[in-house]
N, C-alpha and C positions, 0 to 999 in steps of 0.2 A: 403276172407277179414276178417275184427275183426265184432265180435260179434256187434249187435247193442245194444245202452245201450234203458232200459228200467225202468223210472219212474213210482214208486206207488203210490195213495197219497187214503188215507181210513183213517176216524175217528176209525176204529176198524178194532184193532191189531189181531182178529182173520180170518177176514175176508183176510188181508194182507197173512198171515202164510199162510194160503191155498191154496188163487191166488199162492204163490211161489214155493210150493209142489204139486199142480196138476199136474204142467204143465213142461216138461224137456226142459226147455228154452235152454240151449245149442244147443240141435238136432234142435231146431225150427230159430235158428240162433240169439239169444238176451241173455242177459246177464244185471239182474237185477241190475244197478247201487245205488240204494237204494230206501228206502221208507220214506212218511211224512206221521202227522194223521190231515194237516188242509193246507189251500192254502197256506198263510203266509209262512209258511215253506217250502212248497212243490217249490213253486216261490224262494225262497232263491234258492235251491238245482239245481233249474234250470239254476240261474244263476251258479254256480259253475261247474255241473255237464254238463252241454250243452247235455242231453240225445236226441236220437232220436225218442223215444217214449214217449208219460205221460201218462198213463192210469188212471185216476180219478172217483172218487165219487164226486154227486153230492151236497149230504146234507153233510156239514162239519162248525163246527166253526170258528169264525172269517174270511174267506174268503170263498165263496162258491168254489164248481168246475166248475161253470159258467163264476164266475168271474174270476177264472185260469185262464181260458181258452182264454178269453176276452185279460188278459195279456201277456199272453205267446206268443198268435197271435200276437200281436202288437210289443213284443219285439222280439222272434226269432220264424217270419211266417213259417222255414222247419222244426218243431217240428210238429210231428203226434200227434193227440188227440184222445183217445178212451173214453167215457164215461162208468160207470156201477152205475147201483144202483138198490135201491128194488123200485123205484117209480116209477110207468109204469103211468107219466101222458103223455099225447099229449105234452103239453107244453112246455116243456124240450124236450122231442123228435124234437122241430121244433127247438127250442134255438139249438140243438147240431150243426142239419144243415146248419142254419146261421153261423154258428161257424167254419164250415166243418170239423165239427169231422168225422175222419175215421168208427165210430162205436158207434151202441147208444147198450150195453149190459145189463140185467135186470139178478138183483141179483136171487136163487143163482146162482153162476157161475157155469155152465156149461163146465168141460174141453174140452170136442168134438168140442163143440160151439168155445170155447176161443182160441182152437188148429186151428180151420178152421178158426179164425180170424185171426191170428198173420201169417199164411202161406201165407191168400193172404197180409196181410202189408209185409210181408219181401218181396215177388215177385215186389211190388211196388215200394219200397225202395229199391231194386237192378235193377230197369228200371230205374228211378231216375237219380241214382247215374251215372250208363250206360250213360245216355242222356247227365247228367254234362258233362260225362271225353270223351265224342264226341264233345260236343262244347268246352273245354279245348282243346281237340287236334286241330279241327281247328282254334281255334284264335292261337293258337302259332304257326303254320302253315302259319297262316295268316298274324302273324308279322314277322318270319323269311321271308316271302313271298317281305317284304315291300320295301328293299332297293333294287328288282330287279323292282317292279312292280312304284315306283318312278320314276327308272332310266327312266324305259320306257314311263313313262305321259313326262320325260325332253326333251325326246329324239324327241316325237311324240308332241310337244309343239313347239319346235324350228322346225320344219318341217313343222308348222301348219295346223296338221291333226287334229286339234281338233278343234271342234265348239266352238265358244265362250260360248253359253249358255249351254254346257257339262263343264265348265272346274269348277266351284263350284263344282258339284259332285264328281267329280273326286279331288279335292282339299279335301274334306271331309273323303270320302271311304279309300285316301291314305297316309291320318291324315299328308297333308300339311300345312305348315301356309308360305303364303305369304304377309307379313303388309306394305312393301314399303312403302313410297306408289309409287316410283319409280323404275324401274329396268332398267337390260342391260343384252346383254351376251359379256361374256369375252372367247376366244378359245386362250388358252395355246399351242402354238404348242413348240415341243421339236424338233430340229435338228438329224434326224437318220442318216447322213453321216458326221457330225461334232460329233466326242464322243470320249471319252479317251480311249489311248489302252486298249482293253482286258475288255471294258465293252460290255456286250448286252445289245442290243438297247430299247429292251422291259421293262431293267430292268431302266436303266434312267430312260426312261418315267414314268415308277410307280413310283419313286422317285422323281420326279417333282409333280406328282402327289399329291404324301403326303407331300411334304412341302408346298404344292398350298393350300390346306385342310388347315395345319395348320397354315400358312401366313396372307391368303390372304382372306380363303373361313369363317373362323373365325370371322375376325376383320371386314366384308361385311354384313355380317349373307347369305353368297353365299349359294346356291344348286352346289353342286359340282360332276359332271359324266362326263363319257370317249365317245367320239364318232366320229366315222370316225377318227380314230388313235390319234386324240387331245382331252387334258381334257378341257370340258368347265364349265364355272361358272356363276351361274345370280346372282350376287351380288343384294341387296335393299338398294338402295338410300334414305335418305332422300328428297332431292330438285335435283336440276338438276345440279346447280354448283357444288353438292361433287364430279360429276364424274373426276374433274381436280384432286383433290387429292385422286381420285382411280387410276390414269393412272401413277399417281407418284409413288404413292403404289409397281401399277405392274411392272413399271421400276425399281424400285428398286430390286423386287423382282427377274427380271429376272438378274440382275447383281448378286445378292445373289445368287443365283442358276451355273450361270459358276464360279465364287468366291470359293462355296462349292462342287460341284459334276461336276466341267466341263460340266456341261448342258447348250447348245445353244438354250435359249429360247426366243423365238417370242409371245408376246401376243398383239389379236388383238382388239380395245374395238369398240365395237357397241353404234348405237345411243341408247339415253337414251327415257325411252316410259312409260307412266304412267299407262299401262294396261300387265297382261302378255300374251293377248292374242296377243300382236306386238312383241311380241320375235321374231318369226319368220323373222322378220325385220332385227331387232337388229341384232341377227345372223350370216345376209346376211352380214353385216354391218363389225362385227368381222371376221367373214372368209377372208371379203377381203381386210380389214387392215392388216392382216397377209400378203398377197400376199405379198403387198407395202415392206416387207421386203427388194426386191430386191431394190431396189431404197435408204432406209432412212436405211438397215442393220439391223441387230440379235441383238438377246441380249439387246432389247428393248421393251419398250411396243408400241404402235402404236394405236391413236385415230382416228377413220374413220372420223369424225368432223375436227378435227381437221387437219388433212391433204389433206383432199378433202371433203371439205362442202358439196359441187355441188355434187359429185359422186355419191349420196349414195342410189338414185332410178337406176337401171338398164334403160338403155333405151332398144328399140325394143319389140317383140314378146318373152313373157315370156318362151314360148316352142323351143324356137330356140336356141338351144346349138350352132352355130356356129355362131353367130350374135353377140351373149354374149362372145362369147369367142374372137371373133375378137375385140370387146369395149375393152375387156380387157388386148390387145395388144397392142392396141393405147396408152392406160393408164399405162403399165407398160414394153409394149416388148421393143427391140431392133427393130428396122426398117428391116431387115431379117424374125425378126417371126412376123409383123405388115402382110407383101407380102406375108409370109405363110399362115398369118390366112385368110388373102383376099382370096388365090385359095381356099382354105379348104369350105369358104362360098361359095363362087362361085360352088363350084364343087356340093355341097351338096342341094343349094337353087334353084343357076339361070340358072346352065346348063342341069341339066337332062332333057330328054324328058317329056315334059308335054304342054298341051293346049295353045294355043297363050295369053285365057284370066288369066290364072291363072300366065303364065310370068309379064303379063301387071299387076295383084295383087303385085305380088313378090317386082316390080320395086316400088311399087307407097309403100312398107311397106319400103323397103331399104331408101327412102328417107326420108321417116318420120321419121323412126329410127334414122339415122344421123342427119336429122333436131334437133331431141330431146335432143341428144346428146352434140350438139354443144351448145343447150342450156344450159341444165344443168352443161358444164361446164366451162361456160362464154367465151368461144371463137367464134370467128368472122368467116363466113363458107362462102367463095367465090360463089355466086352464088347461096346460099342459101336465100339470103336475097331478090334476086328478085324475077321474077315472077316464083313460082312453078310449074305452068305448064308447063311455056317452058320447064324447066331442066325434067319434066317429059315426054314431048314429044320426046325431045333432045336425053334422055337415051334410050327411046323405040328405036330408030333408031340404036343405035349402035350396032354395031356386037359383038360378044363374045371377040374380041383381044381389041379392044377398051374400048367395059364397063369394062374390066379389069384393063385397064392401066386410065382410070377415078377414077373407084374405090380405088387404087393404091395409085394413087397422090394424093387423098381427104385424104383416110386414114393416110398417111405419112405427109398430111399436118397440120389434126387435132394433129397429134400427137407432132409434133414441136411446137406448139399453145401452146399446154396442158402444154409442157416442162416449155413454156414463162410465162404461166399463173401461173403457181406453182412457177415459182422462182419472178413473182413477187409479187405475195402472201407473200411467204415469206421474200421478203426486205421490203414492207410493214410492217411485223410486228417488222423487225429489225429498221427501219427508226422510227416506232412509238416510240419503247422503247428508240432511242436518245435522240429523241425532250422531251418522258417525261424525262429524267434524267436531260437533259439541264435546262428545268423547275423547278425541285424535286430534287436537288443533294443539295441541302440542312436541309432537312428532314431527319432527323436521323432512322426512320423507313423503310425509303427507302433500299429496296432489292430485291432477285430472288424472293421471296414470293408474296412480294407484287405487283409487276410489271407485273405477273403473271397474279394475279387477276384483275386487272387494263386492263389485253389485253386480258382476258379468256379463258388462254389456260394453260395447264397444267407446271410443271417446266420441267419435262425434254424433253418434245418437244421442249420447247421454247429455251434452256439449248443448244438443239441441231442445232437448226436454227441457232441463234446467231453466234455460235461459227463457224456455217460451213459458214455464211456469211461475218464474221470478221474475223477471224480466231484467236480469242481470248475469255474465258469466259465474260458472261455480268458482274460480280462480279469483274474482269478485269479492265473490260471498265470504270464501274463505280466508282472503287477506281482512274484509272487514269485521269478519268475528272475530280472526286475530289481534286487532289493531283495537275494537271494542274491550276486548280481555285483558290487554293491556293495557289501557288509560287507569280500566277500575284498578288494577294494580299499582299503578302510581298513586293513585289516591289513597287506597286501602291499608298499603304496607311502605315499606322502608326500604325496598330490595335495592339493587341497583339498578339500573338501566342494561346491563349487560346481561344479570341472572332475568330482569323480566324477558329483557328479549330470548332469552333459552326457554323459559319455560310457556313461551307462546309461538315455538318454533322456528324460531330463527338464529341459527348460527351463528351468525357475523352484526356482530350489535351496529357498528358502520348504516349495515343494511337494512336493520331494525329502524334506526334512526331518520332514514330515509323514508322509509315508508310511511314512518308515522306522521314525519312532518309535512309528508304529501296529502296524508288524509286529515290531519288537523291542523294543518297551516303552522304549527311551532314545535322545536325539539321536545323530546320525552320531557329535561327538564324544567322546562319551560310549562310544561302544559300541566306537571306535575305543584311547580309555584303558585300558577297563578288557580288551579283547584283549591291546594293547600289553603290559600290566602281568602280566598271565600267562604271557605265548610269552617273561620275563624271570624 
């Protein structure tokens, strides 16, 4: 490595001459960067010179070498200090200490002395430096280290393998900021049997990917990582209501996406949770809004809220992958794989060999489970409603071909429920949006926006309700009941043309004009004559 620099600082210029002729500072590994004959100057050269050594005298004008040394600590603490002088008091000898000078020397110099001085400083000042360029490698080590040991708190976050009272640390160590004060997760699923010819599948997905990063994960302040073959994102909310115009976002985004790279993407949104230690939640949340694809289609975003309030605690025994999986047959299969998922439970829970009391457990979880079930999602369960023991005694009695075909026809029948109860959810909020526009279709601010927010649901859920229960946009609807409202007005009254079009929401009569003779083929008063000339 280069020579370390070495500062002189001595009132006398022969005493300097010496110190620099004794001694063959090259071989010793230093290289005198210059000399001062007073501190004042000596502290200038420091600044300038930034030496790794100052070797001073004590008695000097205008600035002592005590008081160097005072400075130089204060301003740049890895500068080494050696003292020399003719003054052999105690006093300065303890000053040096305080001081931590490397070396208290007494004139005259001694080169043996001065040679075995500078050998063990350079030994030190090459441990030093060693010690620096060890922890330089691992902090850079430790930040390239960063964006895998991230992924991995996101990954073991939404899994909820982490304590609550670990996840500060772990937010600190991996120089996270999480400020929400709201979050969610969002699971991006990309379509691997839906893709343009002659792309790999792998390589879409990265592509979704990075336009998800720069869409979505941006304009969120999302954490953004890949798992279990989908990229997920925990967007930070501020309140609870932006998540409508995050689901907007993401339906947009996913239309953006087949638009630009023929990518079929599904995004699914989790509840929204003001801690991230309910991610894990949320998650569950996002995954199986995704599912629901089958049902509401691709190429969309999908709010678990919003499409099934109720759904969003699993019922039954959390360990029970076929209990879970049969709910989720009810909720989404065909009536085929509902009676598949039945044997599958059956086969796995209530038929194997095992002890009469742990059957009689089985049974008495099965029902709970279903009780729970039917709860959460507002449907009515024959025979659930009376007395639980009977049906619990009732089942015990049945044989395997019958609790099958019980179970069967329970499951097939929640599941037609569920059909019932989703579609009338959803005419509900179609019914709602009438009655307000019948109320409000005079309001100039009235629109998909704000109708929205009026029923709390996002636009393009609602966008899509609407239109699959009318079979027309509500932007539609609402310029034809406008446009209806207005004709009877030309007919009924005397107004003008400009007060009707104010009082059926339209500002700019021009505008009015337009519309109307788009939907009835002639100007207001044209349409207004020839009614006139008929009802005479």
């Amino acid at each position: 490595m280069d020579k370390y620099k070495l500062l002189l600082v001595d009132d006398e210029e022969e005493v300097i001459q010496v110190i620099m002729k004794k001694i063959c500072w090259e071989e010793l590994g230093f290289s005198i960067a210059g000399y001062a004959n007073n501190g004042i100057k000596a502290f200038e050269m420091v600044e300038e010179l930034q030496p790794d050594v100052v070797m001073t005298d004590i008695k000097m004008p205008f600035m002592d070498g005590m008081e160097l040394s005072n400075r130089i600590k204060k301003e740049f603490p890895t500068i080494k200090i050696l003292f020399f002088t003719g003054f052999d008091e105690f006093e300065y000898a303890k000053e040096a200490i305080h001081l931590e000078a490397e070396d208290y020397i007494l004139k005259p110099v001694n080169s043996v002395e001065l040679t075995n001085v500078f050998t063990q400083l350079k030994m030190k000042l090459d441990q030093e430096i060693a010690e620096k360029r060890n922890v330089e490698i691992l902090q850079q080590y430790y930040l390239e280290s960063l964006p895998l040991l991230q992924t991995n708190f996101y990954t073991s976050l939404i899994e909820g393998k982490i304590r609550e009272d670990e996840i500060s640390k772990y937010l600190s160590d991996y120089q996270i900021v999480f400020s929400g004060p709201f979050f969610c997760c969002l699971v991006i699923h990309t379509s691997s049997s839906q893709i343009p010819k002659d792309m790999n599948p792998l390589l879409l997905s990265a592509s979704v990917t990075k336009q998800a990063r720069e869409r979505l994960a941006e304009k969120w302040q999302a954490k953004c990582f890949s798992y279990l073959g989908n990229t997920v994102l925990i967007p930070q909310l501020k309140n609870e209501k932006e998540v409508s115009a995050l689901t907007d976002d993401c339906d947009k985004f996913c239309k953006y996406a087949y638009s630009m790279i023929e990518a079929v993407v599904t995004i699914g949104i989790g509840r929204v949770c003001e801690s991230i230690s309910q991610l894990p939640q949320s998650y569950a949340g996002a995954r199986e809004a995704v599912s629901y694809r089958v049902i509401y289609g691709s190429s969309k975003a999908i709010n678990i809220k919003e499409i099934a309030p109720r759904e969003i605690n699993k019922s039954g025994p959390a360990n029970d992958t076929e209990l879970s999986g049969l709910f989720k047959m009810i909720r989404l299969g065909s009536a085929p794989e509902v009676i598949k998922a039945v044997d599958k439970y059956l086969n796995h829970t209530l038929f194997p060999d095992k002890s009469l009391q742990q059957h009689n457990i089985d049974i008495m979880e099965l029902i709970s489970a279903l009780y729970q079930f039917s709860i959460n999602n507002d449907i009515t369960a024959e025979g659930f409603s009376e007395d639980m023991k009977a049906l619990y005694d009732n089942l015990l009695e049945l044989e395997p071909d019958a609790l099958r075909r019980w179970l069967v026809d329970t499951c097939l029948s929640f599941r037609e429920k569920l059909i019932s109860v989703r579609n009338k959810s959803a005419q509900s909020f179609v019914d709602s949006a009438k009655e307000y526009v019948r109320s409000h279709y005079t309001d100039e601010e009235l629109s998909l926006d704000s109708i929205c927010k009026v029923l709390g649901v996002s636009n393009s859920y609602f966008s899509t309700l609407f239109k699959k229960k009318t079979g027309h946009s509500f932007v539609t609807y609402l310029t034809d009941y406008r446009m209806e409202q207005s004709a009877r007005l030309l007919i009924e009254t005397n107004e003008k043309s400009y007060i009707i079009a104010k009082n059926v929401g339209y500002a700019d009569p021009n505008y009015f004009s337009y519309v109307f003779k788009r939907k009835f083929g002639v100007s207001p008063s044209k349409y207004r004559e020839r009614h006139g000339e008929s009802e005479n």
